[in-house]
The first five atom37 places (N, CA, C, CB, O) and aatype in JSON, in Angstrom:
{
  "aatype": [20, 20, 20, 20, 20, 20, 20, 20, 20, 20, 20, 20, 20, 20, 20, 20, 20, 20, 20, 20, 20, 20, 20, 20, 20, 20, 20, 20, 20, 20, 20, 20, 20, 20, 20, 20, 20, 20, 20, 20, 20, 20, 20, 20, 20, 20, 20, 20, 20, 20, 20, 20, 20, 20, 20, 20, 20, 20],
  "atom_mask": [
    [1, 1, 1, 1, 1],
    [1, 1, 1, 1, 1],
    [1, 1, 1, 1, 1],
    [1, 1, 1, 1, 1],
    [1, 1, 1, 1, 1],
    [1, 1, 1, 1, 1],
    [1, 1, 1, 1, 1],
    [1, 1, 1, 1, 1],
    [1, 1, 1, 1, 1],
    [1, 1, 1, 1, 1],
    [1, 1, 1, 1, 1],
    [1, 1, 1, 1, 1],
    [1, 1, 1, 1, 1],
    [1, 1, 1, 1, 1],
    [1, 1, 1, 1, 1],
    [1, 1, 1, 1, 1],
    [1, 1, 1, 1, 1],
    [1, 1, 1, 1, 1],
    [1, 1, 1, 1, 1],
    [1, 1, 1, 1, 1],
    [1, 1, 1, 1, 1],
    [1, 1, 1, 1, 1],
    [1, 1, 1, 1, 1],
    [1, 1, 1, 1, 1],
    [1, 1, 1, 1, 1],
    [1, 1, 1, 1, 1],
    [1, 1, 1, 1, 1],
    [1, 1, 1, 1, 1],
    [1, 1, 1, 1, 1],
    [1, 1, 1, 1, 1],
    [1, 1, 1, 1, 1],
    [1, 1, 1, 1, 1],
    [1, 1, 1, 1, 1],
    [1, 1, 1, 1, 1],
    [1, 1, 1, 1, 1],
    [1, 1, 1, 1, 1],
    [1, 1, 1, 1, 1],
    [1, 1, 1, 1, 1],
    [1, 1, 1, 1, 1],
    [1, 1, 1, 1, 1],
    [1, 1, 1, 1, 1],
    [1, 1, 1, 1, 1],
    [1, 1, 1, 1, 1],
    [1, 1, 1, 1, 1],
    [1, 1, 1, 1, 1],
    [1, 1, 1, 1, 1],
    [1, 1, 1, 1, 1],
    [1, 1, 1, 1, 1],
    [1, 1, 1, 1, 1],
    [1, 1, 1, 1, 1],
    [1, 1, 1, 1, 1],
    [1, 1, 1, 1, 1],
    [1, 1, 1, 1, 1],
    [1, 1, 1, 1, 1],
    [1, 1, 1, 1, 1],
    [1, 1, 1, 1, 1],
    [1, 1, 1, 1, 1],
    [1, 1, 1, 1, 1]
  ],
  "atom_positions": [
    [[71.7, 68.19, 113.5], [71.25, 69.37, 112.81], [72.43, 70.29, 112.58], [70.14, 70.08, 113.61], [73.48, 70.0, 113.16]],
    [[72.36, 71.72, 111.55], [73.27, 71.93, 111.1], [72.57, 73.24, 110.72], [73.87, 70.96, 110.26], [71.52, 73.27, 110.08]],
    [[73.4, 74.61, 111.29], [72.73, 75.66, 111.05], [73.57, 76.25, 109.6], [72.7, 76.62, 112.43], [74.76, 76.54, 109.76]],
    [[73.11, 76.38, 108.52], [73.57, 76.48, 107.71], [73.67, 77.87, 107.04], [73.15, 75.65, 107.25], [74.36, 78.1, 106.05]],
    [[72.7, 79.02, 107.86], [72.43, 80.23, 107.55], [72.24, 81.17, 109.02], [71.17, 80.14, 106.6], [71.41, 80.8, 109.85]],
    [[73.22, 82.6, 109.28], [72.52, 83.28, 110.11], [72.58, 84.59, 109.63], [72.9, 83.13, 111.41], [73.45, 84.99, 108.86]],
    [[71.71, 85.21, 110.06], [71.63, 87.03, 109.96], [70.94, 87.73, 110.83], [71.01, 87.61, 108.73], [69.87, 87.25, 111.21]],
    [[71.28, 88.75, 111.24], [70.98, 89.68, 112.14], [70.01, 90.49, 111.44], [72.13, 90.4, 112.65], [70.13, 91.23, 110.47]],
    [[68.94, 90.17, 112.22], [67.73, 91.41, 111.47], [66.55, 92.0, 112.47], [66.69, 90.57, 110.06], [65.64, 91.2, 112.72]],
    [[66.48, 93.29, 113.06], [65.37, 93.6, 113.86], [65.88, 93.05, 114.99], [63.99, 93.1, 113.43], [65.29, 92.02, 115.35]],
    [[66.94, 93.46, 115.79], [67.58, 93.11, 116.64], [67.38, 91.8, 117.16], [67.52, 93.91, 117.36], [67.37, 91.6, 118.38]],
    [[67.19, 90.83, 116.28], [67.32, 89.59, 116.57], [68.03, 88.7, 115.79], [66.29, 89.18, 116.69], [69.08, 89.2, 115.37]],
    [[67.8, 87.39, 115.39], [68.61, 86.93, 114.1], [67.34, 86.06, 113.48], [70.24, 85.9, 114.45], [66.43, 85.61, 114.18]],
    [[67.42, 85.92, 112.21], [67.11, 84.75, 111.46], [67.9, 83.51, 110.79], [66.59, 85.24, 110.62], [68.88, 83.67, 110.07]],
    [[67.38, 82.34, 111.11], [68.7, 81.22, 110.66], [67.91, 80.3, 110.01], [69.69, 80.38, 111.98], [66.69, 80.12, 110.0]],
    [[68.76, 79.8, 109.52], [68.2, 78.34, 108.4], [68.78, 76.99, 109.06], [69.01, 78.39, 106.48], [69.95, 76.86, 108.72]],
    [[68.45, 76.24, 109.67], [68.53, 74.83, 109.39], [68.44, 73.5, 108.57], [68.18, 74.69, 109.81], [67.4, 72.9, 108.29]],
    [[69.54, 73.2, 108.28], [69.61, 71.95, 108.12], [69.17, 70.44, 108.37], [70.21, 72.01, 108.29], [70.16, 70.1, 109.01]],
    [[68.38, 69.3, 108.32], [68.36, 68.29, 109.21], [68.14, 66.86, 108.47], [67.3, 68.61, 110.24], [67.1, 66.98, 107.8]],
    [[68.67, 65.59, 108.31], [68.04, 64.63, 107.62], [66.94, 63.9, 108.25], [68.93, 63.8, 107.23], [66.91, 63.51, 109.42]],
    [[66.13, 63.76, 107.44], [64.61, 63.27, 107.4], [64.89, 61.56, 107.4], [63.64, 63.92, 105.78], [65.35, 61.05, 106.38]],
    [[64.63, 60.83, 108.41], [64.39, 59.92, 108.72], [63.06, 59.51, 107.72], [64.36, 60.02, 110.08], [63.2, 58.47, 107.08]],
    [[61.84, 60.22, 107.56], [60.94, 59.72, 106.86], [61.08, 59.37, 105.28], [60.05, 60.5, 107.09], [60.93, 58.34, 104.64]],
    [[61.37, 60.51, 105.01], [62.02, 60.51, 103.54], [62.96, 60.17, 102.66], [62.18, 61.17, 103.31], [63.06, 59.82, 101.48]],
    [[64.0, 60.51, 104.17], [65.76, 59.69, 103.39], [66.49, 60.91, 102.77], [65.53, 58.27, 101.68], [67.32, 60.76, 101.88]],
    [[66.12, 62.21, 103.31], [66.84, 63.27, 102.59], [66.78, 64.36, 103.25], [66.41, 63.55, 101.32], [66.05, 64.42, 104.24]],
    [[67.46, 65.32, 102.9], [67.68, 66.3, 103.73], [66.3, 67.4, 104.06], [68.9, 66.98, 103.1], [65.25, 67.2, 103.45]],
    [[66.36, 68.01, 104.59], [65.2, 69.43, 104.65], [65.78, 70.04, 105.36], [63.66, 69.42, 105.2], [66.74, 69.66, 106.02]],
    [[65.15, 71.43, 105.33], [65.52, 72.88, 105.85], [64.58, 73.62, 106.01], [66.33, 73.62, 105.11], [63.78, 73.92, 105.12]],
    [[64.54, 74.05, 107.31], [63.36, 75.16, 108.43], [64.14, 76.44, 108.04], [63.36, 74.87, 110.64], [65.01, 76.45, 107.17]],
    [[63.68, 77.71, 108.86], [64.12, 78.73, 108.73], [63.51, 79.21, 110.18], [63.81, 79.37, 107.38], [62.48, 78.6, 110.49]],
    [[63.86, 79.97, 110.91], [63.5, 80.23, 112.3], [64.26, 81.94, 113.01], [64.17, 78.67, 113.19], [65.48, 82.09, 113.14]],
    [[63.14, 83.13, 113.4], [63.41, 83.93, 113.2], [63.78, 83.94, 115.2], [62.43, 84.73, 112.17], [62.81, 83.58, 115.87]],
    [[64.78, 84.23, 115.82], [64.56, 84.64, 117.09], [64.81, 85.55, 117.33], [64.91, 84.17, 117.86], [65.85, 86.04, 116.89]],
    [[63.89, 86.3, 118.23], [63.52, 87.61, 118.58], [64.71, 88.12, 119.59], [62.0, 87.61, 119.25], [65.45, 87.18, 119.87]],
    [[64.98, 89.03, 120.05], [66.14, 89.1, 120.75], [65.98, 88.71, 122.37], [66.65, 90.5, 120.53], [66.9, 88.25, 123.04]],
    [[64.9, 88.92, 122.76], [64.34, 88.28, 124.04], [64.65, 87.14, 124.05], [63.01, 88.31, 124.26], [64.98, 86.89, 125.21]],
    [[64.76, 86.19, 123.41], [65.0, 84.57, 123.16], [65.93, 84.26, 123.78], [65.25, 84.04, 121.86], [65.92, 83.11, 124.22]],
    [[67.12, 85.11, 124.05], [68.08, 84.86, 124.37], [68.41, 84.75, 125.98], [68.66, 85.61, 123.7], [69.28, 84.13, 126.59]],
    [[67.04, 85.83, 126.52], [67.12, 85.38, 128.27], [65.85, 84.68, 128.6], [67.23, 86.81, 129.47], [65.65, 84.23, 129.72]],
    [[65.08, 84.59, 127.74], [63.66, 84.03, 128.3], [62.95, 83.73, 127.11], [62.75, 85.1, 129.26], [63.1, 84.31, 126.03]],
    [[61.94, 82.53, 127.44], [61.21, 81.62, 126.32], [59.99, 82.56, 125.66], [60.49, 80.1, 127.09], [59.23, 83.46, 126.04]],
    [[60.24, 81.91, 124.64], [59.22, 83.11, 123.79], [57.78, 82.27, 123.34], [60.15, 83.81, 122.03], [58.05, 81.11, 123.67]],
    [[56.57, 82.26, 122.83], [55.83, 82.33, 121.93], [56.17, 81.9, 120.45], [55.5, 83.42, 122.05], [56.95, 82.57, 119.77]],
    [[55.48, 80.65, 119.93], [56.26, 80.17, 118.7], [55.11, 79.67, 117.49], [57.36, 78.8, 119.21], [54.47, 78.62, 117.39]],
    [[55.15, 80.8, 116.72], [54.42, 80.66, 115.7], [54.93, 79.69, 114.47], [54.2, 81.93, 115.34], [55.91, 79.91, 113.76]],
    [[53.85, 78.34, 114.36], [54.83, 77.41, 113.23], [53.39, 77.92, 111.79], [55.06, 74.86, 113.86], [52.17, 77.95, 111.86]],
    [[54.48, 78.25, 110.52], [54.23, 78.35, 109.43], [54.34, 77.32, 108.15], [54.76, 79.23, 109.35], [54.94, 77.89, 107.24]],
    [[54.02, 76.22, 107.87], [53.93, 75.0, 106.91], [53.72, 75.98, 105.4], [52.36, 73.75, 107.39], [52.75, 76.7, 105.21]],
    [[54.47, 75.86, 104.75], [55.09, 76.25, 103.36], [54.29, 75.56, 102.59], [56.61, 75.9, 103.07], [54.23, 74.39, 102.96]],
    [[53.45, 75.85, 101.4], [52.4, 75.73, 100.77], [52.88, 75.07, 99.22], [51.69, 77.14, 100.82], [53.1, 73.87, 99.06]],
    [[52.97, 76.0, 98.22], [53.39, 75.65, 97.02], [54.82, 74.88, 96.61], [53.32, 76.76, 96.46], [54.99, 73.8, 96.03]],
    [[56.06, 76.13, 97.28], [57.05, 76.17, 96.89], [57.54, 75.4, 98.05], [57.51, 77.39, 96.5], [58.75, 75.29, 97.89]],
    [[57.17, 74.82, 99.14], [57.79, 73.82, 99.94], [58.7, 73.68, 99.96], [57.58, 72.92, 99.91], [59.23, 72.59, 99.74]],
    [[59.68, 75.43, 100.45], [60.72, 75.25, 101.38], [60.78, 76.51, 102.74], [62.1, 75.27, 100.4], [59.97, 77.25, 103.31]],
    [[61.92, 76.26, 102.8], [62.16, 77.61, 104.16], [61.78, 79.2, 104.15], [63.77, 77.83, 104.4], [61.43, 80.01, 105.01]],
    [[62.1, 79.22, 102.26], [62.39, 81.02, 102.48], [60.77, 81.41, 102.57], [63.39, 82.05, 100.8], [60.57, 82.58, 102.25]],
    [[59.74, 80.75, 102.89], [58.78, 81.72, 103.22], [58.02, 82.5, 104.11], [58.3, 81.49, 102.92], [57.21, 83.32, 103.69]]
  ]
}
């Protein structure tokens, strides 16, 4: 995997990943917001599946 995006937002960061798809044969990309707590202790993880436009930025 391959973090290809980060930014600092709401004292935490948001990042984009990278990863190749074994199923498909091609690349895809998540997007994953961590809260700043994340960083000493495990958080709560809400997963969001992308509808129309079937990618990260949503």
């Amino acid at each position: 995997m391959e973090r290809i995006e980060h930014h600092v937002c709401f004292g935490g960061s948001q990042e984009v990943w990278r990863h190749h798809s074994a199923v498909t044969g091609t690349p895809m990309t998540f997007s994953v917001f961590l809260p700043p707590q994340a960083k000493t202790e495990k958080c709560p993880v809400l997963y969001w599946l992308s509808g129309l436009t079937c990618n990260e930025q949503n």
